[in-house]
C-alpha positions in Angstrom: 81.7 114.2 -68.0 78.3 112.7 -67.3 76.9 113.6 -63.8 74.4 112.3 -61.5 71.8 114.4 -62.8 68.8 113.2 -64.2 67.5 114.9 -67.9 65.4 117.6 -66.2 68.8 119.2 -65.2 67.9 118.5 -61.2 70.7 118.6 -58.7 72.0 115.5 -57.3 75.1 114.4 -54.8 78.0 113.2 -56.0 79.7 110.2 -54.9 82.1 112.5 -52.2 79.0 114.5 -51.2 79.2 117.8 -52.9 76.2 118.6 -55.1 76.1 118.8 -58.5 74.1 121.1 -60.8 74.0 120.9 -64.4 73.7 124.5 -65.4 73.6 123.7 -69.4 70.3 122.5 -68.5 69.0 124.6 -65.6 70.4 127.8 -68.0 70.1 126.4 -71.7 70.4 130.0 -72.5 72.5 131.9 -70.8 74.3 134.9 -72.1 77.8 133.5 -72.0 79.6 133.5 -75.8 81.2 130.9 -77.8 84.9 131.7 -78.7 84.3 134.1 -81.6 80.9 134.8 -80.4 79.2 137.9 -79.2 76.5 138.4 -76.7 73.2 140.4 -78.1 71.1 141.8 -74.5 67.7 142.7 -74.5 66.1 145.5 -72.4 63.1 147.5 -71.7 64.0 150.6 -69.9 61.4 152.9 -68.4 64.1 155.5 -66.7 67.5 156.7 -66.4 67.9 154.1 -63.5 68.5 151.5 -65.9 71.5 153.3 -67.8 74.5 151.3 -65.4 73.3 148.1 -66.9 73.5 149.5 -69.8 76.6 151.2 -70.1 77.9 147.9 -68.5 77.0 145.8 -71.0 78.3 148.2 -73.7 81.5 148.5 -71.6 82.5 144.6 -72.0 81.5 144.5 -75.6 78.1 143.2 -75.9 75.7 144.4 -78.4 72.1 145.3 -76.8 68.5 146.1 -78.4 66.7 148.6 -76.0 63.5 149.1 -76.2 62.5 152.9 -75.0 58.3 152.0 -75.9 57.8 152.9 -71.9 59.0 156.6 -71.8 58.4 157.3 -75.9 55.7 159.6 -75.3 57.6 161.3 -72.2 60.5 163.4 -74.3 62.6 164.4 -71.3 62.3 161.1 -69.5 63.6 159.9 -73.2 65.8 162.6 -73.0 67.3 161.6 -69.6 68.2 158.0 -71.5 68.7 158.9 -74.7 71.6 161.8 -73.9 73.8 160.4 -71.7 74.0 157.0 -73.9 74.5 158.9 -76.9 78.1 160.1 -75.0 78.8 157.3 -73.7 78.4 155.0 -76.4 79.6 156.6 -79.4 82.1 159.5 -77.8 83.3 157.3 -74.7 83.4 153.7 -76.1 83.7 155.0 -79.6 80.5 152.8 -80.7 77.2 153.0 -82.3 73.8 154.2 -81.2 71.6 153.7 -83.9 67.3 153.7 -84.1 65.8 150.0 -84.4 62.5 150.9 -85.7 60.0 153.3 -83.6 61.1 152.7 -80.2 64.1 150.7 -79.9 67.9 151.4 -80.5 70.7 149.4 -80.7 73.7 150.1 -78.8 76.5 148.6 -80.9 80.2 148.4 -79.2 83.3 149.3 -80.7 84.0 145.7 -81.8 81.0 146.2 -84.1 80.2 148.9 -86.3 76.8 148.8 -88.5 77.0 149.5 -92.7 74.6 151.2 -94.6 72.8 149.3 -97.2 73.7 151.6 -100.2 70.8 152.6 -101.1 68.8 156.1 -101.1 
């Protein structure tokens, strides 16, 4: 269906006054999956007032790349973060927590589990 909205993704009336918005233009990128596909979050967290968000995302199966560069060189603020996702992730939700380079992890769901490489 082709709405009255111009190419910039701008909201226009249609023809029984309600107001159309073309949200695959206004939001070319938002987080919603194909069928089959998976949703892959990115975060910076600075404190353990960012775990909900976390855990939520975990909780309905998206895969999410955290980046902990704020509080690395605070251990028990990292601490605070690091602990209670470790339990919830991989002894709650039964996935993966798993170091992405110096200071980010990836926080994989149960629906995905990571493989090692094979080598040394």
């Amino acid at each position: 269906m082709r709405g009255p909205s111009d190419e910039l993704g701008e909201m226009s009336k249609l023809s029984d006054g309600s107001i159309f918005h073309d949200l695959g233009k206004m939001y070319p990128d938002a987080p919603i999956p194909e069928e089959g596909g998976q949703i892959l979050r990115n975060a910076v967290i600075d404190g353990s007032d960012g775990l909900p968000a976390l855990m939520d995302w975990v909780s309905q199966g998206d895969m999410v790349i955290v980046d902990v560069s704020p509080i690395i060189d605070h251990p028990e603020r990292l601490s605070e973060v690091i602990d209670p996702l470790m339990v919830f992730v991989e002894q709650q939700m039964g996935g993966q927590l798993l170091n992405f380079g110096h200071s980010r992890l990836l926080l994989l769901p149960s629906t995905h589990q990571a493989r090692g490489t094979g080598g040394p």
